[in-house]
Backbone as XML, in Angstrom:
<?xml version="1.0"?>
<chain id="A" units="angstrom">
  <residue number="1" name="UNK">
    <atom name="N" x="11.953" y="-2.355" z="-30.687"/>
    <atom name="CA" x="11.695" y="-2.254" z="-29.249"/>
    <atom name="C" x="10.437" y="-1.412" z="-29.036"/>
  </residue>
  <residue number="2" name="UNK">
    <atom name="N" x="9.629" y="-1.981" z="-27.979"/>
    <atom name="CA" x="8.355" y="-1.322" z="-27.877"/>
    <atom name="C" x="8.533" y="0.366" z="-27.189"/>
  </residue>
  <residue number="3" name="UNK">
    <atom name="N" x="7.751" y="1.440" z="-27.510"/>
    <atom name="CA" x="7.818" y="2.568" z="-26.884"/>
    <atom name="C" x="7.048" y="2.197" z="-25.770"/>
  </residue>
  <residue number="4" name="UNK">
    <atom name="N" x="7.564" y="2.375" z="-24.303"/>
    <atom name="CA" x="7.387" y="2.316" z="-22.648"/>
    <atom name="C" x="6.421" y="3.434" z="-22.559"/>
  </residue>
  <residue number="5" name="UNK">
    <atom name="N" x="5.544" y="4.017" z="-22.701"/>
    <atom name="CA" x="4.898" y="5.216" z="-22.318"/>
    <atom name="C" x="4.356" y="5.434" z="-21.397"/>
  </residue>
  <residue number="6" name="UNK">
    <atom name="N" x="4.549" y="4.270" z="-19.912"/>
    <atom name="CA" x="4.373" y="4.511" z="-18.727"/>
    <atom name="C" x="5.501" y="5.054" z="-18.205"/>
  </residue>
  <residue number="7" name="UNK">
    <atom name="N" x="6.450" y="5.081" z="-19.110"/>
    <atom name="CA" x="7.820" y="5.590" z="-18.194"/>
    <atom name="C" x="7.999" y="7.232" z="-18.726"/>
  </residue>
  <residue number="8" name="UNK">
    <atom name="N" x="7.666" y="7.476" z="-19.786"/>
    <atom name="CA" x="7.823" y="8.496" z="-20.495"/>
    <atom name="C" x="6.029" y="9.479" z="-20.444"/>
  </residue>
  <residue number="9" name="UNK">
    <atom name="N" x="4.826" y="9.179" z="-20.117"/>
    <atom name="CA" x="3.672" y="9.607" z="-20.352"/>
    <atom name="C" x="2.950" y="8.787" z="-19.345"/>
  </residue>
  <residue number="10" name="UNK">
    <atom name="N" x="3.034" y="9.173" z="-18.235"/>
    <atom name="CA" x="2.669" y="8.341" z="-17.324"/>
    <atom name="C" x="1.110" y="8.738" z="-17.025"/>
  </residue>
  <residue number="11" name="UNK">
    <atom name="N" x="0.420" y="9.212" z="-17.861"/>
    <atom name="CA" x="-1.211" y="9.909" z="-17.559"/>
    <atom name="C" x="-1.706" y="9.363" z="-18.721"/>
  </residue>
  <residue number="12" name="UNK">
    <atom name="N" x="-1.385" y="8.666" z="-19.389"/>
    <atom name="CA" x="-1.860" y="8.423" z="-20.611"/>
    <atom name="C" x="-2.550" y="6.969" z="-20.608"/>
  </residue>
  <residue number="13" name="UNK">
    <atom name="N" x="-3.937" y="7.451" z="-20.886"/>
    <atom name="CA" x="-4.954" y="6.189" z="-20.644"/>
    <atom name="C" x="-5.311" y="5.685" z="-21.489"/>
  </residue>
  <residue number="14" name="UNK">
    <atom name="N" x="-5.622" y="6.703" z="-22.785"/>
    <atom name="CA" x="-5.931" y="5.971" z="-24.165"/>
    <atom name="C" x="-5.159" y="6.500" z="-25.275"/>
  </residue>
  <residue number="15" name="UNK">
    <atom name="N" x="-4.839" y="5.173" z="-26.313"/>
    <atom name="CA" x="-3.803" y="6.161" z="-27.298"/>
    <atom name="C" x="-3.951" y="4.824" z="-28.719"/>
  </residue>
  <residue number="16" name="UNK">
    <atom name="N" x="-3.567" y="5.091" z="-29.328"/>
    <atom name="CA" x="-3.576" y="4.215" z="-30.980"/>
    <atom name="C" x="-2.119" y="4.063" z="-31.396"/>
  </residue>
  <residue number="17" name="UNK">
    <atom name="N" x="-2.208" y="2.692" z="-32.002"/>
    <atom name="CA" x="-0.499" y="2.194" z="-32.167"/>
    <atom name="C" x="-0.725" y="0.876" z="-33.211"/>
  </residue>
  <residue number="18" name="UNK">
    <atom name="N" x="0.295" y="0.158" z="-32.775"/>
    <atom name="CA" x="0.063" y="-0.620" z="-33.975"/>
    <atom name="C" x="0.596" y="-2.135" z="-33.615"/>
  </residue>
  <residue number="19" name="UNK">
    <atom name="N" x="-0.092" y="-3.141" z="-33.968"/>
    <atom name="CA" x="0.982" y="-4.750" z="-33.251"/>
    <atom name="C" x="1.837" y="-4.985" z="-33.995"/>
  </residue>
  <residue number="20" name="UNK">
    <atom name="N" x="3.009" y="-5.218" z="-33.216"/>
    <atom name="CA" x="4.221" y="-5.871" z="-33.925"/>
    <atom name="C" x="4.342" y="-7.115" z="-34.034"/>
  </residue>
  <residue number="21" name="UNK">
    <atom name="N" x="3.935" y="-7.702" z="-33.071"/>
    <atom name="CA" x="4.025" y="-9.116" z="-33.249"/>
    <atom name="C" x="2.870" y="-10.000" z="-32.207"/>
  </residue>
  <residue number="22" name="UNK">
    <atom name="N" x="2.453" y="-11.119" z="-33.150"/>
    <atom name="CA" x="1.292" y="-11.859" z="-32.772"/>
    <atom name="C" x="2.182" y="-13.140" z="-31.792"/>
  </residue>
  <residue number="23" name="UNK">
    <atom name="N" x="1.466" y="-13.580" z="-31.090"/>
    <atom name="CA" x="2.322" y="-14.897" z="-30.438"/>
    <atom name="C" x="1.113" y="-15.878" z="-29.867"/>
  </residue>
  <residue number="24" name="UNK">
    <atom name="N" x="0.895" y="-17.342" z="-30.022"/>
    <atom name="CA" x="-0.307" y="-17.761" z="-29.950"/>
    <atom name="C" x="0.875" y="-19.206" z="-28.885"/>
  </residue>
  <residue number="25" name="UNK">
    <atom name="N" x="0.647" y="-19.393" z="-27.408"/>
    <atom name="CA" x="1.281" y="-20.613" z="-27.334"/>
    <atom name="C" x="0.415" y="-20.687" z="-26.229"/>
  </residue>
  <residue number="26" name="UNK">
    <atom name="N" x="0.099" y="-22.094" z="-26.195"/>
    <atom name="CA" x="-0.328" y="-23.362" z="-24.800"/>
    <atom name="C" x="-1.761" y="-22.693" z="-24.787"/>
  </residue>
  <residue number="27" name="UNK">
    <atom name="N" x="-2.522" y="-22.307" z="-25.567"/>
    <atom name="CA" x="-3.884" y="-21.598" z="-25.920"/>
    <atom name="C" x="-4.171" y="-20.551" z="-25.319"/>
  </residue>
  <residue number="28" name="UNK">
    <atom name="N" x="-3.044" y="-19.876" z="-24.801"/>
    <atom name="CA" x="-3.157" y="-18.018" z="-24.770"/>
    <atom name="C" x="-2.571" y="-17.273" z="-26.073"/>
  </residue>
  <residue number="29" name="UNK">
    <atom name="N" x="-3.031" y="-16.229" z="-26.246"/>
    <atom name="CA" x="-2.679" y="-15.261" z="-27.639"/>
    <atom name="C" x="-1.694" y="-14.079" z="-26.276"/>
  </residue>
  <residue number="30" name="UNK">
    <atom name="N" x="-0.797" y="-13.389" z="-27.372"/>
    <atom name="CA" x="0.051" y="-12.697" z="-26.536"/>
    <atom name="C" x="0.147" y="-11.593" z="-28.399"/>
  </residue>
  <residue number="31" name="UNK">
    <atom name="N" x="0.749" y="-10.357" z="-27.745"/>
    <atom name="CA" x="0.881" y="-9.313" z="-28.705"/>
    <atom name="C" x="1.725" y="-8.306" z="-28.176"/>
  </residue>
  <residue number="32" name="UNK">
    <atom name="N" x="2.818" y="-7.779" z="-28.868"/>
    <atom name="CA" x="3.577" y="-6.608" z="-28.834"/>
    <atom name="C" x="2.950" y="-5.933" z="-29.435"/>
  </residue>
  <residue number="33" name="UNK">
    <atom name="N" x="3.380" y="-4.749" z="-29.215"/>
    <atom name="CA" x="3.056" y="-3.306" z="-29.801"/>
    <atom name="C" x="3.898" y="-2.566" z="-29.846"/>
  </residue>
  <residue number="34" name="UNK">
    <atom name="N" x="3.079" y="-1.696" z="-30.857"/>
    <atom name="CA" x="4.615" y="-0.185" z="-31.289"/>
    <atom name="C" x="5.058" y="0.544" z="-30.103"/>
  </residue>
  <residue number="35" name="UNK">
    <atom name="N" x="3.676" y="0.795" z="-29.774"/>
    <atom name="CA" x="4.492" y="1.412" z="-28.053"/>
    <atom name="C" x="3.188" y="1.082" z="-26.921"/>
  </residue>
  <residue number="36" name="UNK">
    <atom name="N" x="3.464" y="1.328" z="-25.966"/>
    <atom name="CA" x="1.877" y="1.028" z="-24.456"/>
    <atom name="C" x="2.676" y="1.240" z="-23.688"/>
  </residue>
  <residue number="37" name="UNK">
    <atom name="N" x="1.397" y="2.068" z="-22.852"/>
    <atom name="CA" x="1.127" y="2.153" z="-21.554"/>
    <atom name="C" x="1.079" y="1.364" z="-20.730"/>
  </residue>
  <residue number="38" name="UNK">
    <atom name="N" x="0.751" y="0.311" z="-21.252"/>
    <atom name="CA" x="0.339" y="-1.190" z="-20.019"/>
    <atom name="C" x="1.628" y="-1.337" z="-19.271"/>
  </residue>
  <residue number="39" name="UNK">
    <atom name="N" x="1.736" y="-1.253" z="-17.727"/>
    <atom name="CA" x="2.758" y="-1.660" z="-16.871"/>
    <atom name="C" x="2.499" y="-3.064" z="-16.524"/>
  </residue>
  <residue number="40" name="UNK">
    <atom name="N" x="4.249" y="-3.789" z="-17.237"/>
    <atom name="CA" x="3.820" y="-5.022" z="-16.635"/>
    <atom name="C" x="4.250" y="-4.984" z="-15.252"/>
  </residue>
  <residue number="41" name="UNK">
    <atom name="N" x="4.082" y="-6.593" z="-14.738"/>
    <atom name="CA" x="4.469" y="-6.785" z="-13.309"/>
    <atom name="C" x="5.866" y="-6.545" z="-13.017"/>
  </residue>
  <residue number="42" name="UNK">
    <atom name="N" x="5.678" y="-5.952" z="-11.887"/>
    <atom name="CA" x="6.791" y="-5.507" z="-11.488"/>
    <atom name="C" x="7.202" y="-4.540" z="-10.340"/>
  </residue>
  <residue number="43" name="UNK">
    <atom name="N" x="8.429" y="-4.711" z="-9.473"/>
    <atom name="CA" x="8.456" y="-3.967" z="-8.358"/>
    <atom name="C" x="7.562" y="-3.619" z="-7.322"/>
  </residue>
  <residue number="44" name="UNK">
    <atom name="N" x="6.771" y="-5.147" z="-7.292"/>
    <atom name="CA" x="5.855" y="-4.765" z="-6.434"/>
    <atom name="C" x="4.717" y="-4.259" z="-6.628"/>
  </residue>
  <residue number="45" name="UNK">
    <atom name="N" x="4.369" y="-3.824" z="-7.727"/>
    <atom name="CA" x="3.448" y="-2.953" z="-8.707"/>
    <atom name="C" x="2.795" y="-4.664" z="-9.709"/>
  </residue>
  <residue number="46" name="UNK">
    <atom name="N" x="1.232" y="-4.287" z="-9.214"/>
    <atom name="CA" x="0.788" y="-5.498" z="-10.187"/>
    <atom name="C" x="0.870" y="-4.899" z="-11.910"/>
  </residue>
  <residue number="47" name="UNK">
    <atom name="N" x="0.731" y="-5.812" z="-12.750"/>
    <atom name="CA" x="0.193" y="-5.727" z="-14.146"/>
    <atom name="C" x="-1.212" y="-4.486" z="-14.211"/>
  </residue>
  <residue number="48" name="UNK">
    <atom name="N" x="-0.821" y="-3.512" z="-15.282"/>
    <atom name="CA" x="-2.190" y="-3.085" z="-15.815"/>
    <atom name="C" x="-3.207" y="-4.055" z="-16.599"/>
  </residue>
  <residue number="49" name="UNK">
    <atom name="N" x="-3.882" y="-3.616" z="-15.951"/>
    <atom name="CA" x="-5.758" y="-4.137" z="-17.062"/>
    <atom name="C" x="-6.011" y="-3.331" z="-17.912"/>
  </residue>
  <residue number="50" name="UNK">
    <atom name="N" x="-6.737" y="-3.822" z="-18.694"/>
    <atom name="CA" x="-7.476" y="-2.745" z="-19.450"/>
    <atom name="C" x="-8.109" y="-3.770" z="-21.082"/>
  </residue>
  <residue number="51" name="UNK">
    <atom name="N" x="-8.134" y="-2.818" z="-22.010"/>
    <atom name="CA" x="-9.004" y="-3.444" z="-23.523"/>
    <atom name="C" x="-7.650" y="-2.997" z="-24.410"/>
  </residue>
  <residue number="52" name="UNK">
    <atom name="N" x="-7.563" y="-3.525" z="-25.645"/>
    <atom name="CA" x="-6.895" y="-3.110" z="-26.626"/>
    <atom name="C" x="-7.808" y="-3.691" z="-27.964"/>
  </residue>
  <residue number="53" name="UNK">
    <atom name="N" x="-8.571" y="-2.469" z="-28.388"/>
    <atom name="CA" x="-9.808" y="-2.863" z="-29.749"/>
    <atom name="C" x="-10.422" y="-4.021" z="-29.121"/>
  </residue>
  <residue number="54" name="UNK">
    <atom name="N" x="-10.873" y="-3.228" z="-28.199"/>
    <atom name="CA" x="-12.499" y="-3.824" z="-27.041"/>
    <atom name="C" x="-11.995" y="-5.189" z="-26.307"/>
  </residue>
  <residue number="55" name="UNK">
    <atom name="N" x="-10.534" y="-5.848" z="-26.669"/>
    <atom name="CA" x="-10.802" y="-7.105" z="-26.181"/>
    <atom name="C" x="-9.694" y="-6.625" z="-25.084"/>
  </residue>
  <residue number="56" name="UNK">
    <atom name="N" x="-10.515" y="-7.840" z="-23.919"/>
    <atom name="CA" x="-9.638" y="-7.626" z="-22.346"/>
    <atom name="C" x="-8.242" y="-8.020" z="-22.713"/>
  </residue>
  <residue number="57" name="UNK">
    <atom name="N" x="-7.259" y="-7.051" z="-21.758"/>
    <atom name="CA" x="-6.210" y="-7.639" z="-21.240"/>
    <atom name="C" x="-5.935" y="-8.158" z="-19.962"/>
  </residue>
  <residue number="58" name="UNK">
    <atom name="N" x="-5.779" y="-9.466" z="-19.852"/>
    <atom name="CA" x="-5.878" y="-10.388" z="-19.123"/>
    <atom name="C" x="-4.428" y="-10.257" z="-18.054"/>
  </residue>
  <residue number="59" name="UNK">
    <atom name="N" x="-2.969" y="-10.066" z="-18.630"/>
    <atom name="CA" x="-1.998" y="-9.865" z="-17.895"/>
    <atom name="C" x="-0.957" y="-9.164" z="-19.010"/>
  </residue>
  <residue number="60" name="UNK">
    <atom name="N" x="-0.086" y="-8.061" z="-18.421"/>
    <atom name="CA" x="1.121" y="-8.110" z="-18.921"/>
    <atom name="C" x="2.285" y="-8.237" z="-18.552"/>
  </residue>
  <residue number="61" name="UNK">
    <atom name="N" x="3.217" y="-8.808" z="-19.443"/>
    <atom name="CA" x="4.613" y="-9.706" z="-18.562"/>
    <atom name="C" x="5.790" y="-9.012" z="-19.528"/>
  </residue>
  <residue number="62" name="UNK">
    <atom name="N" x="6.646" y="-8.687" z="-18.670"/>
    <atom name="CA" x="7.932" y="-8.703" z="-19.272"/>
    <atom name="C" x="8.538" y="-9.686" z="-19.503"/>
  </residue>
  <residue number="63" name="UNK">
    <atom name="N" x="9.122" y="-10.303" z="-21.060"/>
    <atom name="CA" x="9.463" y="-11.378" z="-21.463"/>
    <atom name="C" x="11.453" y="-11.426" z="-20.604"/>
  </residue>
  <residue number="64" name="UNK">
    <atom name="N" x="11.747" y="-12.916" z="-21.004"/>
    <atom name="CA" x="13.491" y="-12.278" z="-20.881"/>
    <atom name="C" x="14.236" y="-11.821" z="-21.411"/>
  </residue>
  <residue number="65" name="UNK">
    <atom name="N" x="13.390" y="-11.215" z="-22.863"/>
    <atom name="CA" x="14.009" y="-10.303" z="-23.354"/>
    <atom name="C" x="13.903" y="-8.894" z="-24.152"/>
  </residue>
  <residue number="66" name="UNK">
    <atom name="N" x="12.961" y="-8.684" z="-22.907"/>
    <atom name="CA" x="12.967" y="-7.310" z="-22.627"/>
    <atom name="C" x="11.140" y="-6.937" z="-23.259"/>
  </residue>
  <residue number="67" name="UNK">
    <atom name="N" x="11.035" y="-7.821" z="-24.392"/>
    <atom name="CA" x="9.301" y="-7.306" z="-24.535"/>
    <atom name="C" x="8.490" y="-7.289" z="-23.454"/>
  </residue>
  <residue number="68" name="UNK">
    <atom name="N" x="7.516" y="-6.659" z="-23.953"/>
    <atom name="CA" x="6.470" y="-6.268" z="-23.254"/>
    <atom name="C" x="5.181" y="-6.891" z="-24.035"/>
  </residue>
  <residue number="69" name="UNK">
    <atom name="N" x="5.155" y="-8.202" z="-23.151"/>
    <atom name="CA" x="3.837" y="-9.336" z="-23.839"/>
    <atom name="C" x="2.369" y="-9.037" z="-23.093"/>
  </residue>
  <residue number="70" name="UNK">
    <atom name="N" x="1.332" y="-8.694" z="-23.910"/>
    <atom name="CA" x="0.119" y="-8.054" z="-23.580"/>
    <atom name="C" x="-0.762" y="-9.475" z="-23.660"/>
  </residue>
  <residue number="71" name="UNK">
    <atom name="N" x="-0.998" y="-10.083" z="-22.633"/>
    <atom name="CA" x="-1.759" y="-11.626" z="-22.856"/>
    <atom name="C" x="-3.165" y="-11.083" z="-23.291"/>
  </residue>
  <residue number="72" name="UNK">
    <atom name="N" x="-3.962" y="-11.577" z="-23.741"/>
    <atom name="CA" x="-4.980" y="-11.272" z="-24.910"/>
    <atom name="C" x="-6.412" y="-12.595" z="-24.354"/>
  </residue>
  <residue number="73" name="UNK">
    <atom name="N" x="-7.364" y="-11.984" z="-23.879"/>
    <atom name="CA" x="-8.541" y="-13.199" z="-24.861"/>
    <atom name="C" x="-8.780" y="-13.722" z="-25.750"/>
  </residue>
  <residue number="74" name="UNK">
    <atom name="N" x="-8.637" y="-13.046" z="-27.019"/>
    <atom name="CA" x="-8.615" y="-13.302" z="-28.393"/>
    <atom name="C" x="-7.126" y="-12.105" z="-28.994"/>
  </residue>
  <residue number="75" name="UNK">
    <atom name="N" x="-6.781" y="-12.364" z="-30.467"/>
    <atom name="CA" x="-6.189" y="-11.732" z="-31.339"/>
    <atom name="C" x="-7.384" y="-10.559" z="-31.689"/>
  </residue>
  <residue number="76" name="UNK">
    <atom name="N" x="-6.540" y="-9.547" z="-31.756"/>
    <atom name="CA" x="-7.510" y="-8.477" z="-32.361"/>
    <atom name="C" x="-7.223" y="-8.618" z="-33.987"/>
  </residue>
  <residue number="77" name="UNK">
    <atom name="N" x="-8.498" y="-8.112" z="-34.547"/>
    <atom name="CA" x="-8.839" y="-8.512" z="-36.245"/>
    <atom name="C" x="-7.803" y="-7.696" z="-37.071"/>
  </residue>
  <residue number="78" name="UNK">
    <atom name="N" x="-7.331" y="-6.513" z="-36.598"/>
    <atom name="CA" x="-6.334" y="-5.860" z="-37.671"/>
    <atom name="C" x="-5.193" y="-5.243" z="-36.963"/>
  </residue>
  <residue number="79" name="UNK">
    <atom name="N" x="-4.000" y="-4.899" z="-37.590"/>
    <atom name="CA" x="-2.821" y="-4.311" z="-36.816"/>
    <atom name="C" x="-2.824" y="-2.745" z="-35.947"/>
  </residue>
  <residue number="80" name="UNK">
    <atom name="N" x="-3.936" y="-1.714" z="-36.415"/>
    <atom name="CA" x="-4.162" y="-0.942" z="-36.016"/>
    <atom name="C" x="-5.063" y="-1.324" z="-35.082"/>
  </residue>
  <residue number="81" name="UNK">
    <atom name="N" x="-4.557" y="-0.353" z="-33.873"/>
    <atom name="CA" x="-5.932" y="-0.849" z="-32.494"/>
    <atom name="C" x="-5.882" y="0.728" z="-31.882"/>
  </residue>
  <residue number="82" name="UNK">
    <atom name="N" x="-6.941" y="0.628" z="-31.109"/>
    <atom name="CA" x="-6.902" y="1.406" z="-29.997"/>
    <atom name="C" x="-6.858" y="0.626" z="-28.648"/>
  </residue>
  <residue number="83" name="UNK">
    <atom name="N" x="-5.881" y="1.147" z="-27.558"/>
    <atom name="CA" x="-5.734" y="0.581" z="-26.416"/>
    <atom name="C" x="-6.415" y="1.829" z="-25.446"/>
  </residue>
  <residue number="84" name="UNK">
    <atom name="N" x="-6.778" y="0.950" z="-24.110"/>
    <atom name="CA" x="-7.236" y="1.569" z="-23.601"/>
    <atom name="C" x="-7.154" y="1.099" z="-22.013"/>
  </residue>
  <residue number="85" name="UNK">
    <atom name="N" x="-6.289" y="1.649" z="-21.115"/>
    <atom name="CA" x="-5.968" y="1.543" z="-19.291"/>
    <atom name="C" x="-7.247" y="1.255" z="-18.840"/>
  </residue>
  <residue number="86" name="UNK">
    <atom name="N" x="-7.624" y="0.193" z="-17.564"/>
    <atom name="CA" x="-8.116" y="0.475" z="-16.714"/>
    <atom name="C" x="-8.218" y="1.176" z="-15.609"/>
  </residue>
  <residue number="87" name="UNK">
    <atom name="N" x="-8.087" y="2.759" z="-15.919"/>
    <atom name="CA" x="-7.622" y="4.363" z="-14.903"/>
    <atom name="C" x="-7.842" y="3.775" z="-13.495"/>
  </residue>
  <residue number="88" name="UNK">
    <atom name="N" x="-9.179" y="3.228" z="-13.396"/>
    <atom name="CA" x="-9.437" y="2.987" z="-11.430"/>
    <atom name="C" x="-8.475" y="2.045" z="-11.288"/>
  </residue>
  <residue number="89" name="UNK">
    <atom name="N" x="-7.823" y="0.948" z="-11.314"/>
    <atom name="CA" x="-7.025" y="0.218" z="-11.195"/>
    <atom name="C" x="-5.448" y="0.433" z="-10.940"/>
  </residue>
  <residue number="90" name="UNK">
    <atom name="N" x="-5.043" y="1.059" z="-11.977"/>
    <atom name="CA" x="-3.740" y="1.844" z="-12.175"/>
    <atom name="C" x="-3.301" y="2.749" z="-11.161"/>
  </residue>
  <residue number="91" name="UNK">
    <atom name="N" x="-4.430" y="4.106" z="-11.114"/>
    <atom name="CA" x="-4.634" y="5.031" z="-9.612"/>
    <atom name="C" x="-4.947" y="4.333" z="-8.804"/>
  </residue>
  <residue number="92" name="UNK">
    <atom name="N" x="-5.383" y="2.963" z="-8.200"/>
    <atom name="CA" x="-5.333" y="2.419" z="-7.036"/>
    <atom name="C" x="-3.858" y="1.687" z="-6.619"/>
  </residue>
  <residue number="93" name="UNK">
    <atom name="N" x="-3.399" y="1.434" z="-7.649"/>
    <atom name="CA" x="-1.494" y="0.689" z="-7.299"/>
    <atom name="C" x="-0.776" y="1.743" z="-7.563"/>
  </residue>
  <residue number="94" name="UNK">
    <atom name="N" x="-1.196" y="3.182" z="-7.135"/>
    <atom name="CA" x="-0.043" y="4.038" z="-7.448"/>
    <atom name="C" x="0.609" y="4.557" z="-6.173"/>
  </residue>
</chain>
């Protein structure tokens, strides 16, 4: 299960982790992680933006079961990344 660190570290804009799992369907790439910040949609509250190892995140969705799917432009090249919030965005839906 992914660590939530918007629920637990809610200031936390940039941090390093690791993908758990790759997912490639209908020609979007999708990726779990060990833990993120990224809030998906929800409660009224849009999806965070932001980069994870420079490449955009496009949307994040809570699956139905329970992941937290980070839709992707591309796959990033290795399992270690750095992620990184879009802060103006986030502080504007707060």
């Amino acid at each position: 299960m992914t660590k939530k660190l918007y629920y637990t570290s809610t200031k936390t804009s940039q941090w390093e982790t690791k993908i758990r799992e790759t997912i490639v369907e209908n020609g979007f790439y999708y990726i779990t992680l060990e833990e993120t910040a990224f809030y998906p949609e929800g409660g009224g509250q849009p999806a965070d933006t932001g980069k994870i190892k420079g490449i955009t995140v496009l949307d994040v969705i809570k699956d139905n079961d329970g992941k937290i799917l980070h839709k992707m432009e591309r796959l990033p090249d290795s399992e270690n990344v750095h992620c990184e919030l879009d802060w103006s965005r986030r502080f504007d839906h707060m």
